[in-house]
Every structure is written in C-alpha cells, then in structure tokens.
C-alpha positions as a Markdown table, in Angstrom:
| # | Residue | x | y | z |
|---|---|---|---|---|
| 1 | Unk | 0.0 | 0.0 | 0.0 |
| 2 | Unk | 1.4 | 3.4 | -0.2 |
| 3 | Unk | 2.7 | 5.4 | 2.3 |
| 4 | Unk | 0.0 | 7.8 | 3.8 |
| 5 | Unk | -2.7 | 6.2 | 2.4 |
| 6 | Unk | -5.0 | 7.5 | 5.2 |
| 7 | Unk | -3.8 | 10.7 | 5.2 |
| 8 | Unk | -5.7 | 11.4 | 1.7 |
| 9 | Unk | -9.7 | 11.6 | 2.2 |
| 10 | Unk | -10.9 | 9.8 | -1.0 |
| 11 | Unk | -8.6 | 6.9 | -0.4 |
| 12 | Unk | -10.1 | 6.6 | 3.1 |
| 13 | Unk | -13.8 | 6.7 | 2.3 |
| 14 | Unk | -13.2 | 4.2 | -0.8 |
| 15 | Unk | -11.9 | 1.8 | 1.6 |
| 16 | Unk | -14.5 | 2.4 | 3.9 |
| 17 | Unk | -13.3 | 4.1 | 6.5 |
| 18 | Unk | -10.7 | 1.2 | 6.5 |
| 19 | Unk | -12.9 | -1.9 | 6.1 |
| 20 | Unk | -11.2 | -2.4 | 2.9 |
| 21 | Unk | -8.4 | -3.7 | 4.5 |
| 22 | Unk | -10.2 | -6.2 | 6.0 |
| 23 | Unk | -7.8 | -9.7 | 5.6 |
| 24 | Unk | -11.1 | -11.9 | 5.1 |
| 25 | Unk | -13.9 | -10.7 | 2.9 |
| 26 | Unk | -13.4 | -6.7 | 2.3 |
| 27 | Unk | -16.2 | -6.7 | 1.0 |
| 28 | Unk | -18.4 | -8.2 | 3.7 |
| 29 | Unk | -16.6 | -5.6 | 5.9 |
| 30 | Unk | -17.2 | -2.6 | 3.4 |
| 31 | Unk | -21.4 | -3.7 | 3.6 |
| 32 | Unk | -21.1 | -3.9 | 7.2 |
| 33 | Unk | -20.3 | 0.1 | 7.2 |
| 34 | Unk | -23.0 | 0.0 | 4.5 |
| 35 | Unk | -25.4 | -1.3 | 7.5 |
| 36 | Unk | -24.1 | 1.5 | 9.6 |
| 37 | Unk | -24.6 | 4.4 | 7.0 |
| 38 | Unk | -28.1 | 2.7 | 6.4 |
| 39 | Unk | -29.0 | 3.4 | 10.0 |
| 40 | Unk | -27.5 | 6.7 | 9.6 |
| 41 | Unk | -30.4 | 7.8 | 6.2 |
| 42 | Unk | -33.5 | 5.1 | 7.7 |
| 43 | Unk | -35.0 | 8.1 | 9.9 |
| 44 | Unk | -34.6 | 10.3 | 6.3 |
| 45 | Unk | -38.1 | 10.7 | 4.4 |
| 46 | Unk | -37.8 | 8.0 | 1.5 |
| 47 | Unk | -37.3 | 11.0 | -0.9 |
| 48 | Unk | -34.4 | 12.7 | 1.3 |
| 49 | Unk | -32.7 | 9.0 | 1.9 |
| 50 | Unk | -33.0 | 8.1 | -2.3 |
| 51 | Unk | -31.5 | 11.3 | -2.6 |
| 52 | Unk | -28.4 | 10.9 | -0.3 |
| 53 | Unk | -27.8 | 7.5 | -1.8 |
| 54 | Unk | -28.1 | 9.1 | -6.0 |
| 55 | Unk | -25.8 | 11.5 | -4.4 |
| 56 | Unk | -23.4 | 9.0 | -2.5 |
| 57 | Unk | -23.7 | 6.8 | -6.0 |
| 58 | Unk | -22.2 | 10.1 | -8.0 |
| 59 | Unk | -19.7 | 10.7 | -5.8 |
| 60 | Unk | -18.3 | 7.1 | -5.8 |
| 61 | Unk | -17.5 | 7.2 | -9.3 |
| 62 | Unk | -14.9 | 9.9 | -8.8 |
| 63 | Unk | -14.2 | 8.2 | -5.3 |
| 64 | Unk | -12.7 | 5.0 | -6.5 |
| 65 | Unk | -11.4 | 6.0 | -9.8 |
| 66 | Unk | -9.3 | 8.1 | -7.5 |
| 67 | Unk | -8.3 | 5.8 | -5.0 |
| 68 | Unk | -7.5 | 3.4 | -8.1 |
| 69 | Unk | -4.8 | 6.0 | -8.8 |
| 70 | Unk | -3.0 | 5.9 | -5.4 |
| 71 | Unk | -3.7 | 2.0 | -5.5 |
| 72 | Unk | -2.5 | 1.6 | -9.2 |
| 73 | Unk | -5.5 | -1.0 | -9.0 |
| 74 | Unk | -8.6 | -0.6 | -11.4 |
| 75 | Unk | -11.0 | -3.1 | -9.1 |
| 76 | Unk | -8.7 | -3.3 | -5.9 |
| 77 | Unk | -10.7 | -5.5 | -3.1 |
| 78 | Unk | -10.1 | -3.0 | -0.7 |
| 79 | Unk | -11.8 | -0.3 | -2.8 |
| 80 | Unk | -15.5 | -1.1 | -1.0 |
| 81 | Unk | -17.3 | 2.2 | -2.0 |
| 82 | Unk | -19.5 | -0.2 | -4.2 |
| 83 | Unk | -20.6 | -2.4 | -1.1 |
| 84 | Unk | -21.5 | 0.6 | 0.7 |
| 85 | Unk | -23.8 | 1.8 | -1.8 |
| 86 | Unk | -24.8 | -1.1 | -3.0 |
| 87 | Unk | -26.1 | -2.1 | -0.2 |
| 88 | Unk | -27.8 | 1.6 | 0.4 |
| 89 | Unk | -29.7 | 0.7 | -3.0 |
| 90 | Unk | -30.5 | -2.8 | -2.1 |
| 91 | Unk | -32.5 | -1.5 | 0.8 |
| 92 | Unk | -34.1 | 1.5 | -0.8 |
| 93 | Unk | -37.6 | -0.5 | -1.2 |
| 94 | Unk | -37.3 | -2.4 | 1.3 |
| 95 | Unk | -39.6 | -1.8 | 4.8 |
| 96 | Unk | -37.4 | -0.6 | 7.9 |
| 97 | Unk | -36.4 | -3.3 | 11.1 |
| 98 | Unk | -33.4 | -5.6 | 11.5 |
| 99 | Unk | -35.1 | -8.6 | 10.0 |
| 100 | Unk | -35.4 | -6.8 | 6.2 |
| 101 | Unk | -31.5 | -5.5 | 6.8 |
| 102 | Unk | -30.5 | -8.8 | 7.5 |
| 103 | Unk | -31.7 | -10.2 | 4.6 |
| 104 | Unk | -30.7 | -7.4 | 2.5 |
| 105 | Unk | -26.8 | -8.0 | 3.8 |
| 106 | Unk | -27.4 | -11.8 | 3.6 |
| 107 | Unk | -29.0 | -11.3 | -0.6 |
| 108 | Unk | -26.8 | -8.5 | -1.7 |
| 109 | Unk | -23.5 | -10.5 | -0.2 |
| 110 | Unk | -25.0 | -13.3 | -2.2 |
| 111 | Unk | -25.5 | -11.6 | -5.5 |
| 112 | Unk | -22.4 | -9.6 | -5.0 |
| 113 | Unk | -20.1 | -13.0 | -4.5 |
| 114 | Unk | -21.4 | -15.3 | -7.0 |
| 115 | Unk | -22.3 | -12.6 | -9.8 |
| 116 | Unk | -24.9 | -14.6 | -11.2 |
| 117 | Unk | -26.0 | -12.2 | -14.1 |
C-alpha cells in the first residue's frame, strides 16, 4: 500500500473508512459500514434517503477512480465504495427493522459474491 494512504480523504472513504483492509472478505466488511450508513439515512423521508444514496452513488464514481490512482489498482478489493452503496440501493424499497437489513446483507453478499447475471 502506499505510504500515507489514510492521510488522503478519497482513499479513506473508498476503503471504507478502513474496512477495505479487512484480511477476510473486504467486502463483507465494506457492507457492514453500509449497514451503519443505512442506519445513519433510515429516519430520512424515502425522498431525502433516495436522494443521499443518487448523491453517494455520483460521488463514488470519482471516489474509486481516484483511489485506483493511489492503488495503481482498477477493481482493488479494498476499494469497497461499491458495497457501501450497493447495499444503500438494495434496501431503498425495502420496509425498515433488522429482519429486512438482514436479509438485505445476507442477498446482496450473495448476488455480489457469485455474480450470477
């Protein structure tokens, strides 16, 4: 990794706030902060929360193209930005309470793991 990767702000949200560097299953750790930033928007009005997690999407693209850079990685596992939000957008329909964000981690882990499209 290069030196003073957490010094540089995009770097450190791609990788989740550090989850990224997770030795078992960054990715599993990146939706894990998902859960967190989904507990974060739940209290938002539905229109407010779609409209942090459009905004979250947009800034992602720039997000992990930059942390790329610094990685010299174009789809580095630590780079977990995608987890976050899409596990934001995976539970955008879906009715509040623990039982629906558990299933949302355990299907969008699923889907995001085996790829099947």
């Amino acid at each position: 990794m290069p030196r003073g990767l957490w010094r540089r702000p995009t770097a450190f949200l791609a990788l989740g706030l550090g989850a990224g560097f997770s030795p078992y299953a960054p990715g599993t750790a990146g939706t894990v902060v998902g859960v967190a930033v989904y507990l974060v928007l739940a209290p938002l009005a539905p229109g407010l929360r779609v409209a942090a997690v459009a905004l979250l999407f947009v800034l992602g693209i720039g997000l992990c193209a930059r942390a790329a850079r610094i990685l010299g990685v174009h789809d580095h596992p630590a780079i977990v930005w995608d987890e976050i939000v899409g596990f934001l957008v995976t539970m955008l329909p879906a009715p509040g309470g623990w039982p629906w964000i558990g299933a949302g981690f355990v299907l969008f882990r699923l889907f995001d793991i085996f790829k099947p499209w």
